[in-house]
C-alpha positions in Angstrom: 0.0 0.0 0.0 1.3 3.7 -1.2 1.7 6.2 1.9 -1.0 8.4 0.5 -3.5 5.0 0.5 -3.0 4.9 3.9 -3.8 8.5 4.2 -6.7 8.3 2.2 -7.7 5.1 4.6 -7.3 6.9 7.6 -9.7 9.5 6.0 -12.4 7.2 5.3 -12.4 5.3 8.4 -12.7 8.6 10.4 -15.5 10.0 7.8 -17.4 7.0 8.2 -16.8 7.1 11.9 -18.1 10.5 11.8 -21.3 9.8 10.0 -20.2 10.8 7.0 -20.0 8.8 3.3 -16.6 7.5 2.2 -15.0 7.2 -0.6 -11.4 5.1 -0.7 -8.9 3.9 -3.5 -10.8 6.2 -6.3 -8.0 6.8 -8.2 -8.5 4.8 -11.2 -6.3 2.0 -10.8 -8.4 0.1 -8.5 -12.1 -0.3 -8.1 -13.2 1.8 -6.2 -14.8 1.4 -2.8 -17.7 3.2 -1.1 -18.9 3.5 2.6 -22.5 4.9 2.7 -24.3 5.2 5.8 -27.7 2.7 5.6 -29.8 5.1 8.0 -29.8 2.2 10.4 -28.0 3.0 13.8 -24.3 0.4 13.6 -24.8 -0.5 10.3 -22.5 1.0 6.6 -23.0 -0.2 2.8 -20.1 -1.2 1.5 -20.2 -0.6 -2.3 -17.1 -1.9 -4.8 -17.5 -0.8 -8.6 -14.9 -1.9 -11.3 -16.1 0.7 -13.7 -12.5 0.6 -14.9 -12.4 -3.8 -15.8 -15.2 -5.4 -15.8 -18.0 -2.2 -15.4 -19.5 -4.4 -12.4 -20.4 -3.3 -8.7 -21.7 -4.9 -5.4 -23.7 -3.5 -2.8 -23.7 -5.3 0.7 -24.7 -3.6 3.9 -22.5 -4.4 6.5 -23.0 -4.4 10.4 -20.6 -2.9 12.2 -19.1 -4.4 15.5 -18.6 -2.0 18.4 -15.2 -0.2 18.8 -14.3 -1.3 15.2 -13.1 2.1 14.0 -10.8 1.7 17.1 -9.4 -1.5 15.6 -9.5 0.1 12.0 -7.1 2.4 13.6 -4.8 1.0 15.2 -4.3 -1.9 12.3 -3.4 1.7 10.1 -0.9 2.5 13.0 0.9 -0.9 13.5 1.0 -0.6 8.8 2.5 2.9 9.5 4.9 1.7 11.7 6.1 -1.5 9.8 6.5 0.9 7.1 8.5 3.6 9.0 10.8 1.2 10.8 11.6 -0.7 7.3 11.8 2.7 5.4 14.6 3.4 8.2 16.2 0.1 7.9 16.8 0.8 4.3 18.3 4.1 5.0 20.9 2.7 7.1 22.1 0.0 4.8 25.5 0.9 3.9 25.1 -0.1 0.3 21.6 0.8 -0.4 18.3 -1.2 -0.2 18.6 -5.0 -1.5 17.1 -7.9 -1.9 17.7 -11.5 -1.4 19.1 -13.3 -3.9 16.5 -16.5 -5.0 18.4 -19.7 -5.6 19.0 -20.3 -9.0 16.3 -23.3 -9.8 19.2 -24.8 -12.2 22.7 -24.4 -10.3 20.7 -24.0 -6.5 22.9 -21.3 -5.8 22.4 -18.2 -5.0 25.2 -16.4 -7.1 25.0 -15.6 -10.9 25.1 -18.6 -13.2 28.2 -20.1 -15.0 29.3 -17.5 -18.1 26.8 -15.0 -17.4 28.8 -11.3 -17.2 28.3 -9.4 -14.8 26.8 -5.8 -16.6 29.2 -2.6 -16.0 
């Protein structure tokens, strides 16, 4: 998830906490998703539309549990964290981020394969 998807989930989870309609991942690329309030006290509709792929959408009211826009935000604060601590991580490498090297599924090592060069 992008840091401005977060953003824009923290948004929605406090409109819809608020009363409020919400609107989240809208920005093309994904369907997009909806939180209407149903008029019915602990209760949201949840609406998805892939106008983009497939021009379909779903509608499903949804009850919602006590506290859950607690739990909504803290899950977004543990994601924030993860995110800050690896971004820091990453800083601090002395040679830059990396990855891990798969095994090679010929040779089983993890190096570069027989009379491949490496590029400049």
């Amino acid at each position: 998830m992008a840091p401005d998807d977060l953003e824009r989930s923290s948004e929605a989870v406090e409109a819809l906490a608020g009363g409020r309609d919400a609107v989240w991942m809208n920005g093309g690329r994904n369907p997009e998703i909806r939180f209407e309030q149903s008029g019915r006290a602990g209760s949201a509709v949840f609406v998805v539309a892939d106008a983009a792929a497939s021009g379909s959408s779903v509608r499903v009211l949804v009850r919602l549990p006590d506290e859950w826009s607690d739990e909504h935000r803290e899950g977004l604060r543990r994601v924030r964290t993860a995110r800050t601590a690896r971004h820091r991580a990453r800083a601090r490498s002395p040679i830059g981020p990396t990855r891990p090297r798969r095994p090679c599924p010929v040779h089983g090592a993890a190096s570069r394969r027989p009379g491949r060069r490496k590029r400049p």
